[in-house]
N, C-alpha and C positions, 0 to 999 in steps of 0.2 A: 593453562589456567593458573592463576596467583592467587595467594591466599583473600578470602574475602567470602563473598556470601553466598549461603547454599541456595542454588539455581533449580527450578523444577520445568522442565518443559514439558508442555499434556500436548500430544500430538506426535504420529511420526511420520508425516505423510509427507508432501512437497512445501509447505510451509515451516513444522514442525523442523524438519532437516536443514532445512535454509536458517533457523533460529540458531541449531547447534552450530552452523558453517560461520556464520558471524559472528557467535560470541567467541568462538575457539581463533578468527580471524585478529578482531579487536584486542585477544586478551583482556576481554570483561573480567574483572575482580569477581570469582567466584573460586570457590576452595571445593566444590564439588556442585557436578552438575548432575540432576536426573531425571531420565528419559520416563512420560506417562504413557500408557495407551491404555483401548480397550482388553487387551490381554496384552501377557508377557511375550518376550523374545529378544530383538536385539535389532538396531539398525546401524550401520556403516555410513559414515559421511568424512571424504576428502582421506577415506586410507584407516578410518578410525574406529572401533567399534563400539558403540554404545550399548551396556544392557538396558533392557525395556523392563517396566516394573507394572502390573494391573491397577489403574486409575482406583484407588478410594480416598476415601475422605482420610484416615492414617497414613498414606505415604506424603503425604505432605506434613506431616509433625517433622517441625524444626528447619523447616522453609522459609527462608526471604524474601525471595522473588520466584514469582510463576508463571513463567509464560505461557497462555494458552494460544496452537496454532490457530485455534477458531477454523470454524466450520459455516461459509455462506451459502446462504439458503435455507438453511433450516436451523433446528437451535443447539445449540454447542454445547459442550462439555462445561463450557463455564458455566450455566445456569444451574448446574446442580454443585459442581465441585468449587467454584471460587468461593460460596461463603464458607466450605469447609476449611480452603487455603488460608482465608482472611480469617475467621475462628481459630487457628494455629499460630495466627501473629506473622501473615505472609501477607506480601505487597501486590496484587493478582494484575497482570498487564495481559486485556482480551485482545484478541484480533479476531474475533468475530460481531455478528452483526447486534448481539441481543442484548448491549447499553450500551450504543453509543447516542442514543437519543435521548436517554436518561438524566433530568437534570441535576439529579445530583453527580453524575459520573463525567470527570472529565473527557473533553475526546481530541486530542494530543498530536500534532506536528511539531517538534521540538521547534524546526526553524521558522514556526508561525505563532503560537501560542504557547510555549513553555511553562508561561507564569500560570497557566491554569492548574499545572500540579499541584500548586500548594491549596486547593482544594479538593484536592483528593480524598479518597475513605477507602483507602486499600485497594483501590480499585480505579484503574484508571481505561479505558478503551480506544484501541489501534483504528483511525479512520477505514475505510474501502479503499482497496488500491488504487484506484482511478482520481479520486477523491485529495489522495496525499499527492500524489505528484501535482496535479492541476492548481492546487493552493500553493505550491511551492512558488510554481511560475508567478501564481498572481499578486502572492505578499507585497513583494518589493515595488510594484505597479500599481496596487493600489493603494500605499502607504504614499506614493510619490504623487501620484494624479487623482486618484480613486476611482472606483470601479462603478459604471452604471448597471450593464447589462453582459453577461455573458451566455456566448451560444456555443455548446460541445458538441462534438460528435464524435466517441472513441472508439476505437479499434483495439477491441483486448485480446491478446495472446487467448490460449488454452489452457494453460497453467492458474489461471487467475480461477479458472473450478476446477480446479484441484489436480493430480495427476491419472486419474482416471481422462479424465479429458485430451489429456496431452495422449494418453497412450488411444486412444479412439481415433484421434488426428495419424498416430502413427501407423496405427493397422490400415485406416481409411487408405493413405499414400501408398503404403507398400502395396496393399492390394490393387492399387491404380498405373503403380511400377509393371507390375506384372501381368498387366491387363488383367485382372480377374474381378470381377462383382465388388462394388464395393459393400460392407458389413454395413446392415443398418446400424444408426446410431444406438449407445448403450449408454450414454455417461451424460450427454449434450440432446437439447431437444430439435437438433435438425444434424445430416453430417457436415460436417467442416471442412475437410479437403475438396481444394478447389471451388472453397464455395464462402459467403459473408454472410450474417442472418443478423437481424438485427431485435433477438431477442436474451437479456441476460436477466434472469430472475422472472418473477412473475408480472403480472398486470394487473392494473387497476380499473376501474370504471368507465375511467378516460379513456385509457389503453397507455397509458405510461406504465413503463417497467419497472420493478422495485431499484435497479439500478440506477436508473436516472433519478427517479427522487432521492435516494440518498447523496446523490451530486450535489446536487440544491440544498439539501437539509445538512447535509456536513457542512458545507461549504460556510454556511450560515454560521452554525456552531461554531467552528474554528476560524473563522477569519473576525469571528464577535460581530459581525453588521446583515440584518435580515435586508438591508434596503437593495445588495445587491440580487437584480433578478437572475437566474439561474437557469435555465434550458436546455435539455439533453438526449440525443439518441446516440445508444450505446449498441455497440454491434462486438459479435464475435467473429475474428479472423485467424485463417488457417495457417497462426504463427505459435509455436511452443511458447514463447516466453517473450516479455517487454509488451509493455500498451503501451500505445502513442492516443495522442490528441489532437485533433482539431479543434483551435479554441479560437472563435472571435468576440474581441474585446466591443464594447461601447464606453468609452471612457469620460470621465467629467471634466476632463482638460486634457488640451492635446499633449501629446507625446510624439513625438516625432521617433521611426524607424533605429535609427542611428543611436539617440540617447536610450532606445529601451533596451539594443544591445549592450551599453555600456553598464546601465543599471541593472539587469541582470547577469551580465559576468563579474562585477565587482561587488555584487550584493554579499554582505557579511553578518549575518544575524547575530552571531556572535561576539563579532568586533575582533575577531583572532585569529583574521587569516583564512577562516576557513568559508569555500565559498561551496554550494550545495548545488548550483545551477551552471551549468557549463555550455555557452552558445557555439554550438554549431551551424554558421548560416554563409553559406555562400556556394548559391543553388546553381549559378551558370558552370561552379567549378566540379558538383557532382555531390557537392559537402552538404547532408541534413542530416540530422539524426532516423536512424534506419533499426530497428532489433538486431539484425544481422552484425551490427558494429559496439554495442550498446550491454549485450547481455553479460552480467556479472560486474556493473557500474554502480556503483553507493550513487552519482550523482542524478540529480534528474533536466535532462537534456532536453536545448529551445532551437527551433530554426526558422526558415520563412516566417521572419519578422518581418513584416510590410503592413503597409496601411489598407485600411477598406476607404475605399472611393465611394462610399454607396451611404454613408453615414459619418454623422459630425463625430469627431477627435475617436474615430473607428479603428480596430490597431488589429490585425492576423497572429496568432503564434501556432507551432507547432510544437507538440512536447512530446516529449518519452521517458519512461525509467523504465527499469524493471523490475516487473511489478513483483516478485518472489522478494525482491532486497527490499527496494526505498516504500515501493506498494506495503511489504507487510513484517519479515521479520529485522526488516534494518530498522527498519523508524520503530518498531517493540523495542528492542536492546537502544538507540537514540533515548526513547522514553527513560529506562533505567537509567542508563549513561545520568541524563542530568534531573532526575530523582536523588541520584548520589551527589553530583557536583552543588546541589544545590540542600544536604542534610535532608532529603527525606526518605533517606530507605536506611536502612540499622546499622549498615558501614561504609 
């Protein structure tokens, strides 16, 4: 780490760790970093050891920047400790659920909306991971053509709640190695190995899941246009880490196959080289993006690009990141990254 501004990360869980793994990656301008939880101790990330300090409203005096790993599903550390952070004269970055619909609070894809920083109040909030990759894909496509209609249907790792989930997926398998009973679920509301369920968060009236409506409702927010319609059934799969998408497009003017690979491998939000979307498509040879190939990639990855035959200027994508980086603490430190490029965090 480089001299620069005092970092506070609340969280030490599978987000929380992946927060420290990136910024220590990046070499983020911080002159010290520190670890919050609900009690003391210490956690290890990449050979390193971090002390752990008990979350109050005083250890954050003389804070910067705070990352909270955020907690979906329920309500997060941030609801009590950011106004304390922000009362200290710290910049609060949530990655949980409890303002990102808030409209005074921005809610932040650097390579889709950036300029909504400068609306900020100390406070700015980390999309849903399913949420950040799937707008990645769609910027550059719908800036080009524009978006009528989109239809999802994701497939999210275990890690996406939390690492209790991952370690349920892991007992579930090993007990299934060794022919023994598999453990009821303790972490997830069905078991997961060897098995797809297509419930993440709760349900509504309809019987929509709270994860599908934040698809729709982020989507809106950060891409700035309510006109696109939005559709989702999300499902949990018995993969540790990386969500994929199924995503089919209804577009306002055609696109042909061929130029949406071009447009989004050469898409540059920045104008500086740097490209966020990396096409992987060419399925006869075995090549699409897979978790298996994919896990520990800053980028968020496209394949079977093809047309729907079944609907006018209709377009197929397939996407993946993983969801731990670009899903949640890559695109939080992204946020700082141009908070600072851009004067508005203290150095």
């Amino acid at each position: 780490m480089s001299n620069g501004n005092n970092v506070v990360v609340v969280g030490r869980g599978a987000v929380g760790r992946e927060l420290l793994r990136v910024l220590a990656q990046r070499d983020f301008p911080a002159s010290r970093v520190t670890v919050l939880a609900t009690s003391a101790g210490s956690v290890e990330v990449d050979g390193r050891a971090y002390p752990v300090q008990a979350a109050t409203p005083e250890a954050f005096e003389g804070c910067d920047i705070a990352l909270f790993a955020g907690t979906e599903g329920e309500k997060g550390a941030a609801v009590t400790l950011a106004p304390e952070a922000i009362r200290r004269g710290a910049v609060v970055i949530d990655n949980g659920n409890d303002f990102r619909m808030d409209p005074r609070v921005p809610l932040v894809v650097p390579e889709v909306n950036r300029e909504a920083l400068r609306g900020h109040h100390s406070l700015v909030a980390n999309p849903n991971c399913s949420t950040i990759q799937m707008v990645v894909a769609l910027k550059p496509i719908h800036d080009a053509v524009g978006i009528k209609r989109a239809v999802v249907a994701t497939y999210q790792a275990a890690s996406g709640a939390g690492a209790g989930a991952v370690h349920q997926l892991e007992a579930e398998m090993a007990a299934h190695v060794r022919g023994e009973p598999i453990p009821p679920p303790d972490k997830l509301p069905q078991r997961l190995a060897l098995n797809v369920f297509p419930h993440i968060g709760g349900f509504d009236e309809e019987g929509h899941s709270s994860e599908e409506v934040k698809l729709a409702r982020e989507t809106h927010k950060i891409m700035g246009d309510d006109s696109i319609a939005v559709t989702a059934t999300t499902c949990r799969v018995p993969v540790c880490n990386v969500h994929c998408e199924a995503i089919n497009l209804e577009l306002r003017e055609e696109l042909d196959p061929a130029e949406a690979k071009e447009l989004l491998a050469s898409w540059e939000p920045y104008g500086d080289g740097y490209h966020p979307v990396r096409v992987v498509d060419a399925p006869s040879e075995g090549r699409y993006p897979m978790p298996i190939d994919i896990g520990g990639s800053d980028e968020v990855y496209v394949g079977r690009i093809r047309r729907d035959l079944t609907v006018a200027h209709g377009l197929n994508l397939w996407v993946a990141a993983d969801n731990l980086r670009k899903g949640a603490a890559l695109n939080a430190v992204q946020i700082a990254e141009q908070m600072l490029s851009m004067g508005l965090l203290p150095r």
